[in-house]
C-alpha positions in Angstrom: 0.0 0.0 0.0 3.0 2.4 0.8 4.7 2.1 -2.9 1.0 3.2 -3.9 0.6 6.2 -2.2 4.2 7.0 -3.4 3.3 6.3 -6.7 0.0 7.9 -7.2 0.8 11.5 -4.5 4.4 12.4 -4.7 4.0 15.4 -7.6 5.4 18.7 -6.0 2.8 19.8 -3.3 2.1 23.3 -4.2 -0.8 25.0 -2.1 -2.3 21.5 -1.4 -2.7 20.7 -5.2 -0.3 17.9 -6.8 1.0 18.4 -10.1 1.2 16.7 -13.2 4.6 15.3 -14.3 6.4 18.4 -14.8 10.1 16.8 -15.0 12.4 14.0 -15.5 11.5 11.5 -12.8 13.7 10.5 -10.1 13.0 7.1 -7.2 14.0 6.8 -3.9 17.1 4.6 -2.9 18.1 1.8 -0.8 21.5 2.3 0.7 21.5 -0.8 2.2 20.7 -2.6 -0.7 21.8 -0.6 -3.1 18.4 -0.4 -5.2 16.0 1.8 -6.1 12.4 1.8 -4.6 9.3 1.9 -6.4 7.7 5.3 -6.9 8.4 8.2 -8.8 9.5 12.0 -7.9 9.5 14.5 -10.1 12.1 17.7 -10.0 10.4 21.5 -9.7 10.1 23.4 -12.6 11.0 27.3 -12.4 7.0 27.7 -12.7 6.6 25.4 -9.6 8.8 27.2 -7.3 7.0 30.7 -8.5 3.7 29.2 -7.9 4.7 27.8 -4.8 6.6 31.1 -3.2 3.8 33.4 -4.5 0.8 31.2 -2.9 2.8 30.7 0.1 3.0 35.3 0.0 -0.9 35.5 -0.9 -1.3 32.7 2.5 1.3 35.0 4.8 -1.4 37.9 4.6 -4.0 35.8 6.3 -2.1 33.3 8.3 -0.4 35.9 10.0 -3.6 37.5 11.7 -4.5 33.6 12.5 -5.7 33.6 16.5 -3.4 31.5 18.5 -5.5 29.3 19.5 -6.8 28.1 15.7 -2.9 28.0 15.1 -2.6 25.4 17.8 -5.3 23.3 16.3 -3.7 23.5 13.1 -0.2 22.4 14.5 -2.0 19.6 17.0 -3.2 18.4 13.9 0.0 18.0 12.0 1.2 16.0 14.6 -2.0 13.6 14.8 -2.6 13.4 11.2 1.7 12.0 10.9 1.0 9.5 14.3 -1.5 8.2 11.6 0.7 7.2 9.0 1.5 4.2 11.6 4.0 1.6 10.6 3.8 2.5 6.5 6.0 5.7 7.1 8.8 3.8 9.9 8.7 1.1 6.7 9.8 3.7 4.1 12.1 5.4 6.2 13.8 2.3 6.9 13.9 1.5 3.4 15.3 5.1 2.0 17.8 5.1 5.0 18.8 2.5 6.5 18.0 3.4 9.8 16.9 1.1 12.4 13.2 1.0 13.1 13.5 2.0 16.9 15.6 5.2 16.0 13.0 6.0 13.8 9.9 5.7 15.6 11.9 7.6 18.4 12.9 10.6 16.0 9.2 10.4 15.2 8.1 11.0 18.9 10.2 14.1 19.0 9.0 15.2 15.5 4.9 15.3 16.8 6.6 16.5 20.9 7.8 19.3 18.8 4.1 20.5 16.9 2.4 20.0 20.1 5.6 21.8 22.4 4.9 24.5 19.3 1.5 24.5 19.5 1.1 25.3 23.5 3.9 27.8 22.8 1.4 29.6 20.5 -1.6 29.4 23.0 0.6 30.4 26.0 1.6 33.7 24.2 5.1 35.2 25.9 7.1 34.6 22.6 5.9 37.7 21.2 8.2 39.4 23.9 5.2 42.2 24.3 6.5 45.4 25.9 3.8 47.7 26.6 5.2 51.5 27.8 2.5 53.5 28.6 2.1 57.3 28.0 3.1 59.5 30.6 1.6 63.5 29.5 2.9 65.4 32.4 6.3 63.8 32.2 9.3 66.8 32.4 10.5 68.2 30.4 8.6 66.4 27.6 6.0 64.1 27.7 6.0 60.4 26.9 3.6 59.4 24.2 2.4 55.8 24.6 4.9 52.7 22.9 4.3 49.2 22.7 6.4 46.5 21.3 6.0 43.0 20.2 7.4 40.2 17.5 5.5 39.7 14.5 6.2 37.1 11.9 9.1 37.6 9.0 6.5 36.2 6.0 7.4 33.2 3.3 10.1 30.9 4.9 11.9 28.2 2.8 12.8 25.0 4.9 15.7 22.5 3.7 15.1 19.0 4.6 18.5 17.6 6.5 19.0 14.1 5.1 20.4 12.5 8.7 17.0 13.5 10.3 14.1 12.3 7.6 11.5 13.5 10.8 13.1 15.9 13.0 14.9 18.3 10.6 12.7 17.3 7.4 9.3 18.2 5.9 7.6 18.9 9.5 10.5 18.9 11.3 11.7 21.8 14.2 12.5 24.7 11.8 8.9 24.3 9.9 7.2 23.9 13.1 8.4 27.3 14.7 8.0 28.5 11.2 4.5 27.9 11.2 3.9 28.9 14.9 5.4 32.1 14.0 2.7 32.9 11.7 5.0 32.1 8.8 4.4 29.8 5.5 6.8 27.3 4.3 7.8 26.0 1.3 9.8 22.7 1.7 12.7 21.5 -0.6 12.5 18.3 0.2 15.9 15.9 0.6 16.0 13.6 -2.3 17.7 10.6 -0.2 14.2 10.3 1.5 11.6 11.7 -0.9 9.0 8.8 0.3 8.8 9.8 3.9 8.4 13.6 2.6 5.6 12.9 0.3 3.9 11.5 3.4 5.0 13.4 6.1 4.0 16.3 3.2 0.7 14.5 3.4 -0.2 14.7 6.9 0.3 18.3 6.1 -1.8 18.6 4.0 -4.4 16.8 5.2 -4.1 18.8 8.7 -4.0 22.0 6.9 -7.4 21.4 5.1 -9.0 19.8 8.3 -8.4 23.0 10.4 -8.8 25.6 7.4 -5.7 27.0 6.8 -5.2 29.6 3.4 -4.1 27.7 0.8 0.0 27.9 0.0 0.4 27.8 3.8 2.5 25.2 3.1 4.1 22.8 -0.1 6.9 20.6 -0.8 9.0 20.9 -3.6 11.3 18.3 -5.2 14.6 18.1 -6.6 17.4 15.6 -7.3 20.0 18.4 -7.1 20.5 21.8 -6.1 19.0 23.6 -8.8 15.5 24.3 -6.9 17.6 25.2 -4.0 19.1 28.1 -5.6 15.9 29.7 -7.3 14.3 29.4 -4.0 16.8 30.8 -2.1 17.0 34.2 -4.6 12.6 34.3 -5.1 11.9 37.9 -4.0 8.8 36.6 -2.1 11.4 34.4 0.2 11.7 36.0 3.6 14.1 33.2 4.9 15.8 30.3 4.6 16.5 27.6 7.5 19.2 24.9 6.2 20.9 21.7 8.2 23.4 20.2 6.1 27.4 20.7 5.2 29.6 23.8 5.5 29.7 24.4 1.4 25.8 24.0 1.1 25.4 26.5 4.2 27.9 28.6 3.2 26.5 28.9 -0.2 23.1 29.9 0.4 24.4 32.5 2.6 26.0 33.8 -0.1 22.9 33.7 -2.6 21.0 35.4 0.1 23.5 37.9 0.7 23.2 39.1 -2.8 20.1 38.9 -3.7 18.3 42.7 -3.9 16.5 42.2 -0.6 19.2 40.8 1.7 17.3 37.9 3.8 18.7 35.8 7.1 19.7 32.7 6.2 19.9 30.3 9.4 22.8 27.2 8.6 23.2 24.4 10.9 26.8 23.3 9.3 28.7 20.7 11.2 30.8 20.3 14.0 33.6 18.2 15.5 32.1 19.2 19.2 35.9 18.7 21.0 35.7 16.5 24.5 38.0 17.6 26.8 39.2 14.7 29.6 40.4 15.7 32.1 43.6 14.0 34.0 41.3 13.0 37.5 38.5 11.7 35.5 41.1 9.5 33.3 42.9 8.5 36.5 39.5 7.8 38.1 37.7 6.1 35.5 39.3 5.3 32.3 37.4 2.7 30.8 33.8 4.0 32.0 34.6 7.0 29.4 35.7 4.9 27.3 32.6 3.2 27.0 30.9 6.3 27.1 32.6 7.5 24.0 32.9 4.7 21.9 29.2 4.4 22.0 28.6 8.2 21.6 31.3 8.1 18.6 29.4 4.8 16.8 26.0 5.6 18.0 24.3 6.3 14.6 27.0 5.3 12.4 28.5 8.4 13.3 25.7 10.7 11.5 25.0 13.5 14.0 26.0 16.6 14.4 26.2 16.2 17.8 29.5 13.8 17.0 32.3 13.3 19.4 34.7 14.3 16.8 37.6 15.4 19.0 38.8 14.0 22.2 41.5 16.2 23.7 43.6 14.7 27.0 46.5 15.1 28.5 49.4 12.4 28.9 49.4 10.8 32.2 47.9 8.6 34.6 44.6 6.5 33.2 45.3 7.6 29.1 46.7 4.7 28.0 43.7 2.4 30.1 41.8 4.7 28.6 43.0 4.6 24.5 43.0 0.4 24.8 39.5 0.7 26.0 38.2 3.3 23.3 40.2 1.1 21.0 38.4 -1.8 21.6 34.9 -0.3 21.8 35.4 0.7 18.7 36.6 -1.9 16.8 34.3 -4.2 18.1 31.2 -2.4 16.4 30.4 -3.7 13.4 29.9 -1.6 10.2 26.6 0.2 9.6 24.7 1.4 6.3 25.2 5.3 5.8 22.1 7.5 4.8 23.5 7.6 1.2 26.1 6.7 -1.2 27.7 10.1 -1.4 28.3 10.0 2.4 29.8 6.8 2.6 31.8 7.5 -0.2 33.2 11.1 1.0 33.5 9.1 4.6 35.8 6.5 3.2 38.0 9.1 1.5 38.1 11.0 4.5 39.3 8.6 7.1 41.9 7.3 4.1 43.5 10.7 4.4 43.7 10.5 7.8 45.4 7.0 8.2 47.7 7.3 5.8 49.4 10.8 7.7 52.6 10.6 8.8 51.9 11.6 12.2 48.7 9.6 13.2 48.2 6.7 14.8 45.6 4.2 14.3 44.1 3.5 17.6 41.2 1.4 16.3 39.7 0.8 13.7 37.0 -1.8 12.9 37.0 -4.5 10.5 34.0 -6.1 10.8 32.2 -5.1 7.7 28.8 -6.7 6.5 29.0 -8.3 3.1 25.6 -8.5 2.6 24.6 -4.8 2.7 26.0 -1.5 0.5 27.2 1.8 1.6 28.9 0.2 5.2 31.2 2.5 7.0 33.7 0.9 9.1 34.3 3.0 12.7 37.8 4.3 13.7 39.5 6.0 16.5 43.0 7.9 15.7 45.3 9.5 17.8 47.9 12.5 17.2 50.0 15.0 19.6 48.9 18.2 20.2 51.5 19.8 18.3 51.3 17.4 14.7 47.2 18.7 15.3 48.2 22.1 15.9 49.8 22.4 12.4 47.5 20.8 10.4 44.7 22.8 10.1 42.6 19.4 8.4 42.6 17.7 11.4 39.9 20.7 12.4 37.6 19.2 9.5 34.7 17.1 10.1 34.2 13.8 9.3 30.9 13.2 8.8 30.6 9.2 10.1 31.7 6.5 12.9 35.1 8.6 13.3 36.9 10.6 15.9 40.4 11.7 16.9 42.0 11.6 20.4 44.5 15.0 20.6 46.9 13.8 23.4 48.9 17.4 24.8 51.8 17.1 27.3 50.6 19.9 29.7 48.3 22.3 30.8 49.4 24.6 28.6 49.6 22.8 25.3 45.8 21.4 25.9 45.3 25.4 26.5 46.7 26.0 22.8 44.8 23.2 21.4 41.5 24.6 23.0 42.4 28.4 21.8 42.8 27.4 17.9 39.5 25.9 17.4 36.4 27.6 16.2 32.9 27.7 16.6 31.2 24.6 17.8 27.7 23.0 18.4 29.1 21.7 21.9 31.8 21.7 24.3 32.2 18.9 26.6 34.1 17.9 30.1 34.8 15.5 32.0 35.8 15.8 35.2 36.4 15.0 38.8 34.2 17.7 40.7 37.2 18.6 42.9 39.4 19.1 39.7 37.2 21.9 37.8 38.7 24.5 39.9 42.0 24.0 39.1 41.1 24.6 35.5 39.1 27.6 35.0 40.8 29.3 32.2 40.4 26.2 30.5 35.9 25.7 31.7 35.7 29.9 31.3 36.5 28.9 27.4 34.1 26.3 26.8 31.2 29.1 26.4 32.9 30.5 24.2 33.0 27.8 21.9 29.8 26.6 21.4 26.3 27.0 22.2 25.9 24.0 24.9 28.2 23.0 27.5 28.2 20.2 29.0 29.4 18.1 31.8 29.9 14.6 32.2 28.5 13.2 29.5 28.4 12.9 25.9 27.3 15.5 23.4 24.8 12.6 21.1 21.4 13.0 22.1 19.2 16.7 22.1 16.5 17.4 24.6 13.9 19.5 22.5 12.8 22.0 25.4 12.8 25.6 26.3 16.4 25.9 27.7 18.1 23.9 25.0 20.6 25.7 22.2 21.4 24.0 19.1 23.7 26.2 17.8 26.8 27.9 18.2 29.7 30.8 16.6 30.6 30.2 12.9 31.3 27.6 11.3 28.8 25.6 13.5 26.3 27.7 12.3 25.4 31.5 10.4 24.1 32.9 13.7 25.3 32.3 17.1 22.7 34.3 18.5 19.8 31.6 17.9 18.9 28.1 17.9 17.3 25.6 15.8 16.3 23.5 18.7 13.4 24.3 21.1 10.8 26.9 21.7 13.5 29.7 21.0 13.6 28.4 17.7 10.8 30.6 16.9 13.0 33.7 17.6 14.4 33.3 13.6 11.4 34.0 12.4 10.3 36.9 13.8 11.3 41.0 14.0 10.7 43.3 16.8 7.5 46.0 15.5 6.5 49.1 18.0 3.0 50.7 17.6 3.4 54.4 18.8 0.7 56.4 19.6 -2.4 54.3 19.0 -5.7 53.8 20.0 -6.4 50.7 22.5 -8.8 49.5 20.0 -6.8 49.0 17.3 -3.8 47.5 18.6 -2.9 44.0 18.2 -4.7 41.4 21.3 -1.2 41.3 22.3 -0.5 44.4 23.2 -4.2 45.6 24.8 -3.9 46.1 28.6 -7.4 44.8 28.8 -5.6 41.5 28.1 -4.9 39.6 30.7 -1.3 38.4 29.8 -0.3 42.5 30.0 -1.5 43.3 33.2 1.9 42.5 34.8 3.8 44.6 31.9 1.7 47.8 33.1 2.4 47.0 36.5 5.9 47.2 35.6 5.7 50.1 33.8 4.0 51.9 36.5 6.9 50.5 39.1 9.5 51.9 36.6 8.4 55.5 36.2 
């Protein structure tokens, strides 16, 4: 039944309508097999991506002025309408990624958590950061005319679906979520290694977006099997922003698009990170091989593909390391291979770690060899190990590799682990690990961490991303565009919004938000009034 609905529904979704055949046709892929799957995509044509971005324009000027709670239902609905899919959508995800079933039908919890996390966001009201100063006439020497503040939403947003996260950073994952609790639109480029599950996750859309009467172009999905659709949507004039999870080039490159286009527009890139680990000497002394259980699982966990990847373990020689480097050796040549998301990725991680053992100055620490014949696109893990100063002047070992792989940076002192800490950049995450008793004996080296990245984190491993209100996902270039924001939790919503003030204007015909009648305000008057 799933290869029918493929078949029959995967046209571009444009303003709920599919398509006819508008393309040379394109399937979905098994990388564990190595075949193609039944059902047929088709690519966007330039008229497709216009129709799309000016229906999704014509939707902003209604969905904007949508009542929070009717946005709620809309984005309750999502989530229902994709629980219903049931086992058919786990069954193609499986098959376009080769991702176990159980990771799956977890990422799909955290895809609905996040519409209905969205959705009491909306009802609950404080995102719009309402500031209500009013006017004071008698004020000396000049009176204070009456100013109130809140967020209102950007207008079209175009979404890129991340190909390690077919759910969560996909078709209705976290960015069109906030996106649409915002008050904004989205048009979807879908990622071609899992066009099934977007056609119907795109569905459930759909279907949820008709249920609860939403405008029409308040949401489509658009396909392509390259980047071409990428680019025209990024320079559309009618495109207000652009939210992207992928690698440093792509990110980098629709920043640049956006960047020239007429209108400048924000583009928010989640790009990759190595997310350094920094052991300290009385937690290796302590327990050696717990963390290196802890890390070899972290490093493997996935085959490697999050961004959340222990990439770089940084020590410092002495007492524990070497219990430590046998254990992590072991750990990780013990795991046996696992299929990547696509052929590309394998491919680019094979090269990658081939690089890096044949260096002159790296050693192998361990490296699995326990490779399944019967399945394609396997990456084997590995563990290497290089001194501070052969890392220090090689400016490649700062790359990521995107996969099963991680380096251990082994420093003879304080003050070399110090250097190694001071020449990286930006970073999803900074971790240590660490007696309690030790940390103050190395502040300059925890006062850096925040610096680094946006999460810090302590005794344990970066892998794994509580979708909340407190949580940043994100961190200083080249982790990402825009340190300032994230593009995990309820502050997610914060990209796609600007500050507007209304000065001067009747109670009446000011925005629910910002009437004092309303009950959310009474405490900003209150203030106010304390504040004069």
């Amino acid at each position: 039944m799933a290869d029918t609905y493929i078949t029959m529904q995967t046209q571009n979704l444009i303003g709920y309508q599919y398509l006819p055949d508008t393309g040379t046709k394109f399937t979905g892929f098994n990388p564990a097999t190595g075949t193609d799957i039944p059902g047929d995509f088709y690519p966007a044509s330039l008229q497709e991506v216009d129709d799309a971005m000016n229906l999704a324009a014509k939707a902003f000027t209604e969905y904007r002025q949508v009542y929070p709670h009717k946005k709620a239902v809309f984005l309750r609905s999502i989530a229902d309408e994709i629980n219903a899919l049931g086992d058919e959508l786990i069954e193609r995800t499986m098959a376009e990624t080769g991702l176990a079933a159980a990771r799956l039908q977890g990422e799909r919890v955290r895809t609905t958590n996040q519409m209905y996390m969205f959705a009491a966001l909306v009802e609950e009201g404080s995102w719009v950061e309402a500031v209500i100063d009013t006017a004071i006439p008698d004020r000396k020497p000049l009176p204070r005319v009456d100013i109130r503040k809140m967020m209102v939403p950007l207008g079209p947003a175009v979404v890129f679906g991340a190909s390690n996260f077919p759910f969560a950073y996909s078709v209705a994952g976290g960015d069109t979520a906030a996106a649409l609790a915002a008050g904004c639109p989205v048009v979807v480029k879908a990622h071609a290694a899992h066009p099934g599950a977007s056609a119907m996750v795109a569905g459930a859309v759909k279907k949820a977006a008709e249920k609860t009467g939403m405008p029409e172009g308040v949401f489509s999905v658009l396909y392509d099997s390259g980047f071409s659709v990428g680019e025209v949507l990024v320079k559309h004039p009618k495109t207000k922003i652009v939210t992207f999870t992928g690698s440093f080039n792509g990110g980098v490159a629709l920043l640049k698009m956006a960047g020239e286009r007429k209108e400048p527009i924000p583009v928010f890139a989640e790009m990759g990170s190595i997310n350094p680990v920094i052991l300290l000497p009385g937690a290796l002394k302590n327990r050696p091989e717990e963390l290196a259980k802890t890390y070899s699982d972290s490093i493997t966990l996935g085959v490697g593909q999050f961004c959340t990847n222990p990439g770089l373990l940084l020590a410092i020689r002495g007492e524990g390391l070497e219990q430590f480097k046998n254990a992590l050796a072991a750990g990780v040549s013990n795991t046996a291979s696992g299929t990547m998301l696509t052929p590309g990725i394998c491919a680019n991680y094979g090269r990658l770690t081939k690089e890096r053992f044949a260096n002159p100055h790296v050693a192998v620490l361990g490296h699995s060899e326990k490779a399944d014949p019967t399945k394609s696109n396997q990456a084997l893990p590995a563990v290497i190990e290089v001194s501070a100063a052969d890392f220090l002047a090689d400016p490649k070992f700062m790359e990521e590799v995107f996969g099963p792989f991680s380096i251990l940076v082994v420093s003879e002192d304080i003050g070399q682990l110090e250097e190694v800490i001071g020449s990286l950049h930006g970073q999803l995450t900074t971790t240590i690990m660490a007696e309690k008793e030790e940390l103050a004996g190395y502040k300059s080296i925890t006062d850096k961490l925040a610096t680094l990245a946006g999460r810090v984190i302590l005794n344990g491993p970066p892998t794994g991303v509580e979708v909340g209100n407190a949580i940043v996902h994100g961190g200083p270039f080249p982790a990402t565009t825009d340190a300032r924001f994230t593009s995990v939790g309820t502050s997610s919503i914060k990209r796609f919004v600007r500050p507007v003030c209304w000065q001067n204007w009747e109670e009446e015909l000011l925005p629910d938000e910002l009437k004092i009648a309303n009950p959310r305000n009474i405490w900003r008057l209150f203030n106010n009034e304390w504040t004069r």
